[in-house]
Structure formats: C-alpha cells, structure tokens
C-alpha positions in Angstrom: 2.3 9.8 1.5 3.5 9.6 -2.2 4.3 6.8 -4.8 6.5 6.7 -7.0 6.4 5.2 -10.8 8.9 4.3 -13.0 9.0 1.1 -15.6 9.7 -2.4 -14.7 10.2 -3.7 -18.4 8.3 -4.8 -21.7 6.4 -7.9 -21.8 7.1 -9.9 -25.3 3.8 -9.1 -26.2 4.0 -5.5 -25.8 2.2 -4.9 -22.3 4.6 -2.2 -20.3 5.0 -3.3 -16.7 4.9 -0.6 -13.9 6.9 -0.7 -10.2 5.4 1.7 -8.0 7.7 2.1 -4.7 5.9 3.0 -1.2 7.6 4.6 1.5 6.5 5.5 4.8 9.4 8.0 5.5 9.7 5.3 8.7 12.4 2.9 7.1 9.6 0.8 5.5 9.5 0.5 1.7 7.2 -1.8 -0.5 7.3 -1.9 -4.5 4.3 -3.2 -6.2 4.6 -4.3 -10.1 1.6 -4.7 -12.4 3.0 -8.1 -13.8 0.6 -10.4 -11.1 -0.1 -7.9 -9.4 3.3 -8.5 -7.1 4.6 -7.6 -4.0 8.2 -7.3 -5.3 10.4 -6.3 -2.6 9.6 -4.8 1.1 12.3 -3.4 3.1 12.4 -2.7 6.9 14.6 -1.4 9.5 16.6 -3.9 12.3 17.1 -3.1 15.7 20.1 -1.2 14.7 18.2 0.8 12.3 20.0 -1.0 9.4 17.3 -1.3 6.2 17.6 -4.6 4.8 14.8 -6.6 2.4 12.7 -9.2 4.1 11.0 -10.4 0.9 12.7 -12.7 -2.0 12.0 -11.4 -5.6 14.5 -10.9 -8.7 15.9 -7.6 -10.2 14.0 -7.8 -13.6 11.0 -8.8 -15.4 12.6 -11.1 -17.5 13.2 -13.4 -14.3 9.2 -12.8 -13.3 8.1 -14.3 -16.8 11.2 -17.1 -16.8 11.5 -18.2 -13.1 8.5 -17.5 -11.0 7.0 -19.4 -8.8 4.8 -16.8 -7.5 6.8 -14.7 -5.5 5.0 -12.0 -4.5 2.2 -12.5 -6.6 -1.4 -12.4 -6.4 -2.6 -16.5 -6.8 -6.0 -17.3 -8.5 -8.4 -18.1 -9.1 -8.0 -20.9 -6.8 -4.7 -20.6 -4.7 -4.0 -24.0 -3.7 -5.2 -27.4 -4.9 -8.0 -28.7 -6.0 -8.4 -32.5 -6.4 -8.6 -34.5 -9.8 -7.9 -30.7 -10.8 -11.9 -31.0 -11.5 -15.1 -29.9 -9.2 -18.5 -29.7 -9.9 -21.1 -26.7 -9.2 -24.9 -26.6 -10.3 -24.7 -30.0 -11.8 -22.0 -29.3 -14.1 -18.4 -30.7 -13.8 -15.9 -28.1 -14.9 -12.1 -29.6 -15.3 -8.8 -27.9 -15.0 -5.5 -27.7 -16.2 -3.3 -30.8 -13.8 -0.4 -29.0 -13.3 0.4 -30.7 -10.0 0.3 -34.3 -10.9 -3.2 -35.2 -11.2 -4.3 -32.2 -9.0 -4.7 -28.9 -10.1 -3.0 -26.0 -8.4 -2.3 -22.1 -7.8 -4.9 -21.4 -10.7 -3.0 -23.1 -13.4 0.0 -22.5 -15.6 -1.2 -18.9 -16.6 -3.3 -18.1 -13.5 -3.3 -14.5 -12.2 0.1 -14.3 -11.6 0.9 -14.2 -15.1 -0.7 -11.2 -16.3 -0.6 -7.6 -16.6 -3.3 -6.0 -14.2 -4.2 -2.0 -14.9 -3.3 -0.2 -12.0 -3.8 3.6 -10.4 -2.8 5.1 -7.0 -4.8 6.8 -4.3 -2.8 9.1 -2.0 -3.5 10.3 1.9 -1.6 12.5 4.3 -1.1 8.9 6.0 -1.2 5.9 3.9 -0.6 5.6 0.1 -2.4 2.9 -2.0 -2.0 1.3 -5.2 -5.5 -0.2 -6.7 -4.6 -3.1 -9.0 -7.6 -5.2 -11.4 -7.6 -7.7 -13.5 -10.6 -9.5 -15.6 -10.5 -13.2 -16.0 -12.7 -14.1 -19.0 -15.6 -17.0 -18.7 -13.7 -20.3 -19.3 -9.9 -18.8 -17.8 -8.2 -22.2 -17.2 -11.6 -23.7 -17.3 -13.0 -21.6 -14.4 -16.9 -20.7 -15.4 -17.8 -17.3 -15.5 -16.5 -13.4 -16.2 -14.9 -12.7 -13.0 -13.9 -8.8 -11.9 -10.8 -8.5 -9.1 -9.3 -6.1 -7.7 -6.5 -5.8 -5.3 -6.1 -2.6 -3.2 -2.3 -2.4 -1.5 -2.1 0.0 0.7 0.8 1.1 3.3 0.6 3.5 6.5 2.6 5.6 8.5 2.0 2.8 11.6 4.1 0.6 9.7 1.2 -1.9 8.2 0.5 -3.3 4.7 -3.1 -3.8 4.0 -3.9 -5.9 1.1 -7.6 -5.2 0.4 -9.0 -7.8 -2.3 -12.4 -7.7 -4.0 -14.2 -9.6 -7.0 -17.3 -10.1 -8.8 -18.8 -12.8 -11.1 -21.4 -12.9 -13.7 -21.7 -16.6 -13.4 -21.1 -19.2 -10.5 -17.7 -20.2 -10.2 -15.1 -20.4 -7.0 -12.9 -18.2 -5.9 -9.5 -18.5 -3.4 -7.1 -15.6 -3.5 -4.5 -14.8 -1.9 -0.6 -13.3 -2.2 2.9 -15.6 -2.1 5.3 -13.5 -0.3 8.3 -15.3 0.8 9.6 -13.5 4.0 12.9 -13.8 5.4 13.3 -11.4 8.3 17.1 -11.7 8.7 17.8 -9.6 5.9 20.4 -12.1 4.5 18.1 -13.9 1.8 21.2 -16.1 1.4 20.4 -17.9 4.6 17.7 -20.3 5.9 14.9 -19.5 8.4 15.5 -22.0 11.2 16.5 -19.2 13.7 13.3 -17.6 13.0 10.6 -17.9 16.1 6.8 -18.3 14.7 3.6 -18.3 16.6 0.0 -19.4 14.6 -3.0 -18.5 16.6 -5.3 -21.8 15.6 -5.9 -24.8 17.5 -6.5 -26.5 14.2 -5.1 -27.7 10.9 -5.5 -29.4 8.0 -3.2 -32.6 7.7 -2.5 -33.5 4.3 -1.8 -36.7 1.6 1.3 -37.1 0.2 0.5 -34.8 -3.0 -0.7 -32.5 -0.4 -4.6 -32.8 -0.5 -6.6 -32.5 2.7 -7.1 -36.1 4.2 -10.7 -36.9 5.0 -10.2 -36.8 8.9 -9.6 -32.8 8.4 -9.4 -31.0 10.1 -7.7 -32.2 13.6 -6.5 -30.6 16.8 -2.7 -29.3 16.8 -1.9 -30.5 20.0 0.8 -32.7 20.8 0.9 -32.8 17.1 4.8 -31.2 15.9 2.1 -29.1 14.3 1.4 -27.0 17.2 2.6 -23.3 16.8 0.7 -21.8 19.2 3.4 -20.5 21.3 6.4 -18.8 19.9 8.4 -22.0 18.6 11.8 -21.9 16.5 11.2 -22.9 13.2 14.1 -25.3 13.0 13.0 -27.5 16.1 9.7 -28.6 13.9 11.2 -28.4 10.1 13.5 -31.2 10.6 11.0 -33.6 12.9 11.1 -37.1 11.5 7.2 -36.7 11.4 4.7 -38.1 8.6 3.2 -34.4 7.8 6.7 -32.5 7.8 7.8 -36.1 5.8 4.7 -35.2 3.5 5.0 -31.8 2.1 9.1 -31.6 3.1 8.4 -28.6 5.5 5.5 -27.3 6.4 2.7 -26.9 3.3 -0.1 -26.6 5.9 -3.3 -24.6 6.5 -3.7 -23.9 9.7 -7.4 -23.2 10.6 -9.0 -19.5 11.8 -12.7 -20.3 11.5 -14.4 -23.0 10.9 -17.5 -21.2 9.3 -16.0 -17.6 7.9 -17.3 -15.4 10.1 -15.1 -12.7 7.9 -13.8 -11.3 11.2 -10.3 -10.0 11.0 -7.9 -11.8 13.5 -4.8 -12.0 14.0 -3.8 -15.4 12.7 0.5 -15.5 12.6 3.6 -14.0 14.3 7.3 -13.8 13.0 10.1 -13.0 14.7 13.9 -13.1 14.2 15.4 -12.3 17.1 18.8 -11.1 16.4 17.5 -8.4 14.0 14.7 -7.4 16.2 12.4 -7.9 13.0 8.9 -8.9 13.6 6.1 -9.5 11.6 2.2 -10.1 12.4 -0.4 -11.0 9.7 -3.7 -10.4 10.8 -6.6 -11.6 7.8 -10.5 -12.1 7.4 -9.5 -15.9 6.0 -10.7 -18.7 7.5 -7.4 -20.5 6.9 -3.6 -19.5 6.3 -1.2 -21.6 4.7 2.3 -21.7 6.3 4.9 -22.6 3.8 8.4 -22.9 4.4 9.7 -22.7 0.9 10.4 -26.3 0.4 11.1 -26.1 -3.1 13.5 -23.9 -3.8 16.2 -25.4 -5.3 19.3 -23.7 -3.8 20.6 -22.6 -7.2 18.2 -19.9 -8.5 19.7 -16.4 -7.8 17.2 -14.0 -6.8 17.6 -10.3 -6.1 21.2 -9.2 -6.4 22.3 -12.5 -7.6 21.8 -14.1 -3.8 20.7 -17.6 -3.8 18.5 -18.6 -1.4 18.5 -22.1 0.0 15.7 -24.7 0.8 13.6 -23.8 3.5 14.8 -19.7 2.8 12.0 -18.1 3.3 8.3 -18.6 4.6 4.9 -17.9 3.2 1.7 -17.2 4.8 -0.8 -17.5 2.3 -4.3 -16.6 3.7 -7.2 -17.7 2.1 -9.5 -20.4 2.4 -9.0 -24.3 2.8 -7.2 -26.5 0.0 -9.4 -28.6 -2.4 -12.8 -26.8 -0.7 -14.9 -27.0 -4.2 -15.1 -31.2 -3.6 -15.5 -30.6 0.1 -19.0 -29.3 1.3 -17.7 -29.9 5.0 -15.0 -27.5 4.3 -16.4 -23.0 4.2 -17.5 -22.7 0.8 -15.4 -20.9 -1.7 -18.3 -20.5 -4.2 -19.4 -17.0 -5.8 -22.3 -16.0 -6.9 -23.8 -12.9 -9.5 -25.4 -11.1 -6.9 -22.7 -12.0 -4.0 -19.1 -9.9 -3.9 -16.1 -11.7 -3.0 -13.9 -9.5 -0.2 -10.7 -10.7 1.9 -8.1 -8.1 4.1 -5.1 -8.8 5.2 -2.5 -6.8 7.0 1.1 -7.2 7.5 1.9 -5.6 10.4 5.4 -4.6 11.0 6.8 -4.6 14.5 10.3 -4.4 16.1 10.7 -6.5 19.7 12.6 -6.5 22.5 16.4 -8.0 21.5 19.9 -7.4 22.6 20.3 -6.4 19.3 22.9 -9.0 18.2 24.5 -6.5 15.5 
C-alpha cells in the first residue's frame, strides 16, 4: 500500500502541516494531518457500494486552529477530567489549567491537539502506516516531566485502522491518551445519529456528577440502568430518556468499563451499526475504559466539511483510554508513568458491512 502527501496549510507561526491520505484500494480511505496528530476524514463504502465520509472534520487548517474541539485529534496528556484540575503524585501537588469549570479537562487549552507532531510513513504490500511524535516539555500545562509519544496509524487491506500509541517519561507524571473521532455512519453528517444501533461489551460504568466527574459509588452495574448497551440498542431510544445520567452530561459522556485492573488485553469493547447503509463499525482496544460520547455539544450552527452542519447529538465518539479523574482516585487502574516504565495502548477500528435490505 502507498500514502500519499500533499500540504494541509501554514500554521501562523510558520510550522507546515502535512495530510497524508490512506487507501486500501477497498473503498476505505483515511487522511491523517500532522496538526494533533488528526484523524481528519475516513471514508467507507455502503451497501450499495456508494463511498461516503463517516467522520466530521473541516476542509482547512484555519478551521482546526479556530474551531476545534478535537475532532479527530489525539487528546493528552490526560484525556478527560481531572478534578479541582489538580492531583498529587510522590508528595507533590501539581495544578492545572481549569478549563472546564473548576475541573481540568482534555489536557488543557493547548494540549496535544494543538500542535504540530513530526511525522514519517512505513509502507507494506498490505497495510500502510503513518508514525506521528510529539515531545511535551517538563511542566506542559503543569504536567511534571519530559514526556516522549508517539502515535503509529496504520490501515490494512482487511479493512481495519490500528492506532498504535506509545510514550516515555523522564520523570513521574500521568498519562491518558486517546483520539476524538466523531463517527457518523450514515454518510449524511447533516443528520443526527438516533437511527444508529450500538452495542458496548461491559457490564459496568462509571456514573457521573453534574460537571461530569465520576461519583464516589463508581463504578456500578449497567443493568436495568438506561445505561445498558449490551445488546444492539437504537441510540435514540436511550438519548432522549428522562434519566438523571443522560439529564447529567445531555447524552451520553460515559465510560463504560473493560477491566477493572488493565490487564492490557485487547477486546473488543463497542459495535456501530446503521442499518440502512449497511455501515458497521467495531472498536476493539487494550483500555480499561471507553468513553461513549454522543456529541452533545455541538451547537447546530458550525459548518464542518463541505459547509454541512451537523446537529446535536451528530456524531458519536468512542474515546478509549482509561477512567476520568483516575490521578485523585487510587481505587480507579492507575494512569501513572514512570522513567523506567513505557506507556502503550492499540486500538482498532474495524470496518465491517452487515446484513441490510439495503435501503438505497
């Protein structure tokens, strides 16, 4: 397989931003850019054979620097919250930007997402990768530390997306990575995603405050909770319930729990299907969590790609990675890193088509 490279834009600083596009010569297609390390567009086939995208992004890199919210991007150090935006580690309290309220989230105002990572590509018969890194400097957003990561994309001719993520520290600090893909599988980013079915292999969950932190009872069983995803469950049946959680985060903002302990096996944690396309997607990760997001804030005004504007609850995320606010929770699988420890997480994206009448 072969990329292609070709310029995304100029940063105002100077920094030249690369796309590289993927293609399987299958129908599937990803483009990678070096701003954040984002996954900027995927495109797959429906049941007709019709290519459409399934991701949200925006047509330039003006819009990544102006608008994002990190679609597509790579999220660190800490994706999530972390409450009082503060923790402490080896008797030291470290404190962090509050960018969400009191609470600090998603790594801060310039976390990962808002840099330019140094890229190169590594090319097989059947898979092609792109092998992003990035160095956050001792004291990044008040993070302790020099911390090395790198984020290997790689796609295949059996139709998967492997995001392979590594790092390395030359002081404690806490890591929690992870990418924000938005994912609409109806190919018409203009609509919402209440038609789509989704399943979530865990039996678990974290239930959350009203500014989203983990309550103290977490985590607690899914059933006969309007939590519970583990059969195949349109999403619109659960994202309107008149229920405290939904009530909460206005959707779902929820990690759902893998492993209690991070036994770093890779399962297979999420399923989503749209039926009338015959789009499917599974995500299969080493996490010991996955965050299911349903887009909640978009504000139905921002146009994305081709000037479509996709509504509240457009899109979904499913942000693997370990549990919010797990730095002030010793109960929770740890998210510290040590010198002589290196951080690793997969995650595949698995693209499937189903069985369908093909409503087309």
């Amino acid at each position: 397989m072969k990329v292609t490279i070709d310029s995304f834009g100029v940063t105002p600083s100077g920094e030249v931003v690369e796309r590289y596009t993927l293609n399987n010569n299958k129908g599937i297609t990803v483009e990678l850019i070096t701003y954040g390390a984002t996954l900027l567009r995927i495109a797959t086939p429906d049941c007709a054979g019709n290519t459409g995208d399934i991701t949200i992004g925006f047509d330039s890199l003006e819009e990544y620097l102006t608008k994002n919210h990190h679609f597509g991007s790579i999220v660190g150090r800490y994706a999530n919250r972390i409450e009082g935006a503060a923790f402490r580690l080896g008797g030291t309290c470290y404190h962090l930007e509050a960018n969400n309220g009191k609470n600090h989230i998603h790594g801060g105002t310039r976390g990962f997402d808002k840099y330019v990572w140094s890229a190169h590509v590594v090319e097989h018969e059947e898979s092609a990768s792109v092998i992003m890194q990035h160095i956050s400097p001792d004291g990044d957003m008040g993070y302790p530390g020099t911390l090395s990561v790198q984020v290997a994309y790689t796609l295949d001719t059996s139709d998967t997306l492997t995001i392979d993520y590594s790092a390395f520290t030359d002081a404690a600090t806490v890591v929690n990575l992870t990418n924000h893909s938005y994912f609409n599988l109806s190919g018409n980013l203009g609509s919402d995603i209440s038609d789509h079915m989704l399943t979530v292999h865990a039996d678990d969950y974290i239930p959350i405050s009203e500014e989203c932190i983990p309550l103290e009872e977490a985590p607690q069983p899914v059933s006969g909770t309007v939590m519970d995803l583990t059969v195949p469950t349109t999403i619109g049946d659960r994202l309107y319930k008149k229920d405290p959680q939904i009530t909460a985060a206005g959707g779902f903002d929820h990690t759902y729990v893998l492993s209690k302990d991070h036994d770093n096996i890779l399962r297979l944690a999420a399923m989503l299907t749209h039926p009338d396309t015959g789009r499917s997607i599974s995500i299969a990760t080493t996490e010991p969590g996955i965050q299911i997001y349903t887009a909640n804030n978009l504000d139905g005004v921002t146009p994305f790609r081709k000037g479509i504007i996709t509504p509240k609850h457009g899109a979904v995320a499913f942000e693997a990675q370990h549990f919010p606010n797990s730095p002030n929770r010793p109960d929770f699988p740890t998210t510290v890193l040590l010198p002589e420890q290196t951080y690793t997480q997969k995650t595949k994206y698995i693209f499937n088509k189903v069985i369908t009448t093909c409503n087309l």
